[in-house]
N, C-alpha and C positions, 0 to 999 in steps of 0.2 A: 566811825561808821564806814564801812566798808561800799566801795564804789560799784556803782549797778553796772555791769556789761547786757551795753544794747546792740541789737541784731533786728535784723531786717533786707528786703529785698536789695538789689544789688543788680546794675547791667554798665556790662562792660562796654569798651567805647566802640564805635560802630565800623573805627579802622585803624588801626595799629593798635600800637603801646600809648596809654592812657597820662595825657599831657596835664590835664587838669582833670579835679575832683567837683562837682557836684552834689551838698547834700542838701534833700528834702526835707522839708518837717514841717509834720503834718500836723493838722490842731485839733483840739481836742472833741472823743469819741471816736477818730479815726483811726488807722493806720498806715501804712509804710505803702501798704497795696494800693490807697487811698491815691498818693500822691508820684507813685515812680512813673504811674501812666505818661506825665505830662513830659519825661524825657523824648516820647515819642514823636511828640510837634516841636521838639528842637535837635534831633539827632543830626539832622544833615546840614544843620549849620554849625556844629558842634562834634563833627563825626571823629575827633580824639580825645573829645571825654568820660568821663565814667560818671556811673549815678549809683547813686544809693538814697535810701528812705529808709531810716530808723523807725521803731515802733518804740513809742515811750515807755517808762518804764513800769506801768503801770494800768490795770486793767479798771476801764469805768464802772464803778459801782451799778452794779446791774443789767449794766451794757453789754456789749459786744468789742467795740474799740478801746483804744489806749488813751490815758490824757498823761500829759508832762508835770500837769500838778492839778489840784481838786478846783476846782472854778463854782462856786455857788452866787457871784456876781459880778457883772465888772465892777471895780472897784481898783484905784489906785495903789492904793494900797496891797490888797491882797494878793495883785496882779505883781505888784515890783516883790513880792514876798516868795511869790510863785516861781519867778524866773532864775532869783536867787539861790531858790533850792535847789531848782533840774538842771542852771547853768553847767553845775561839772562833772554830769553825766554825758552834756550832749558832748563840749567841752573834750573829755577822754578819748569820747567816738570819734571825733573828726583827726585829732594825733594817730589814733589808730589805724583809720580807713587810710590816712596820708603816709603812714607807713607803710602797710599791707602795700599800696601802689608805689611806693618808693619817689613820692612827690613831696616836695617843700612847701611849710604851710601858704605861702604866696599863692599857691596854685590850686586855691579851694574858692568855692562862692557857697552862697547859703542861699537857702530856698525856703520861705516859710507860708505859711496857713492860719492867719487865725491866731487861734493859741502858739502855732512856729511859727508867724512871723515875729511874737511876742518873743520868744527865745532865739528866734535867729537873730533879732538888734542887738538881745542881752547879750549873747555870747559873741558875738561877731565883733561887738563892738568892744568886746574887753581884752581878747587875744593879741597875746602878745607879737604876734607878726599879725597881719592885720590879712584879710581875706582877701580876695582882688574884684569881688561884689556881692552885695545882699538882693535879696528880690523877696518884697513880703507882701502878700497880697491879703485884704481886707483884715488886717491886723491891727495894733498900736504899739507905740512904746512905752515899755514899762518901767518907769523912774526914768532919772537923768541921764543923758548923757555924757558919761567920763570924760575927762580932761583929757585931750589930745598933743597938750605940751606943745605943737605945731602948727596952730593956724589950720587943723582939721587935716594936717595931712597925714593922718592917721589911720583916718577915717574911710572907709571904703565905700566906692560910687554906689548910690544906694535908690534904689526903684521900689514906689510902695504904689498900688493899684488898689483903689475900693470902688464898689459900688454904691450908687447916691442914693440907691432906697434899701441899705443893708437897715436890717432892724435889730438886728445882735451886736453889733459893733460899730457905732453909729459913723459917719463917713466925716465927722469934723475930729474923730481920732487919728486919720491920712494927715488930716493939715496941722493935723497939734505938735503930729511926730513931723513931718516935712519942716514946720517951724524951728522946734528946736533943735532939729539935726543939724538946718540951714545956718542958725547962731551960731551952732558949734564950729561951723567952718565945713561941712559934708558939704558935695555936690549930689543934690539930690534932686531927683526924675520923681512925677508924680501924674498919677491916669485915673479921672473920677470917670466910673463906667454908668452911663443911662440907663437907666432901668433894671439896674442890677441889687437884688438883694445882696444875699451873705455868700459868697463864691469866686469864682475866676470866667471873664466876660471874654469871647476869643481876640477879640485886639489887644489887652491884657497879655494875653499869652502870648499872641504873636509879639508883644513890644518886650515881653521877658527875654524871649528867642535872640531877638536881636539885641538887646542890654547886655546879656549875657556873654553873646560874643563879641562885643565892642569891650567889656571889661573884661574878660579873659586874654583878647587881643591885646589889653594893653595900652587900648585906644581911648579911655575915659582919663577925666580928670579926677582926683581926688579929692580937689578944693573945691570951690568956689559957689551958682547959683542955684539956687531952688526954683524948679520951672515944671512947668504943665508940661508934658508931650503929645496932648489930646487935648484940643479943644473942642466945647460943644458944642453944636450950631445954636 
């Protein structure tokens, strides 16, 4: 089967030559356009990164936006069948967008949505140099967790944010994934948002902002606890 080439927006970094890569991925019925906005509440703490936002490869049945694969429920199953499929599309993209900038894959983070946070665990989690962070907001994970050979130092510091009245993706999918990431040996960050359906809540965003550059810095751990970074009152 012949490998899909995916495309979408693109912004370059805010001051020099482009240190680390940034990709997006948006979930499903949306697009690229969807999600490149949110480089804009982190450019200035990130002002030698580049961004991109892929548009899946695929157009929603009757819709407008893109999905990464057909969603007719959540379901475990269909979900881990799903990310298997569009893993070595997104997979290709990011080798590519890393060469196009002439950057090592160490020097990429993943950014997901929903449906891309589903795909940014799967793939992020499997590559063979490992990312230097994930950040998946109201997402879950789909299937297991691969073996890390290492006591999770594999594993890339990992931020997953939902909101506690999401009604698409119900918010004990945060702590199913936080769990098992946490066994694997991931140090993983976790933000339930008040009052937040199916979305990204602005302290969410802003704790991405700074996640982001604590792990591109180099400053995160790759091992060790599973912790709130928001507590409710």
């Amino acid at each position: 089967m012949t490998q899909q080439t995916l495309s979408g927006p693109t912004l370059a970094p805010a001051r020099g030559t482009a240190s680390h890569l940034v990709v997006m991925v948006h979930g499903y019925g949306a697009d690229g356009q969807d999600l490149i906005g949110l480089a804009d509440h982190w450019r200035q703490m990130l002002p030698s990164v580049a961004f991109c936002a892929p548009n899946a490869p695929s157009r929603v049945p009757g819709g407008p936006g893109y999905q990464w694969f057909p969603i007719t429920r959540i379901d475990p199953h269909e979900m881990k069948k799903g990310v298997e499929t569009a893993g070595p599309a997104l997979d290709a993209f990011l080798d590519a967008e890393l060469e196009r900038l002439g950057l090592s894959p160490d020097r990429l983070a993943l950014v997901g949505f929903s449906q891309g946070t589903m795909l940014s665990l799967h793939v992020g989690l499997r590559r063979k140099v490992p990312p230097a962070a994930i950040v998946g907001f109201s997402g879950l994970l789909a299937g297991p967790v691969p073996a890390s050979g290492d006591d999770g130092a594999k594993i890339p510091p990992i931020l997953l944010t939902h909101g506690d009245s999401d009604s698409v993706i119900p918010p004990q999918a945060m702590f199913q994934a936080a769990g098992q990431l946490g066994l694997a040996g991931a140090a993983v960050q976790w933000h339930l948002a008040p009052g937040m359906g199916h979305g990204i809540d602005p302290q969410g965003l802003m704790m991405a902002g700074l996640f982001l550059n604590q792990a591109l810095g180099g400053l995160l751990a790759r091992s060790g606890e599973t912790r709130c970074i928001y507590k409710l009152s």
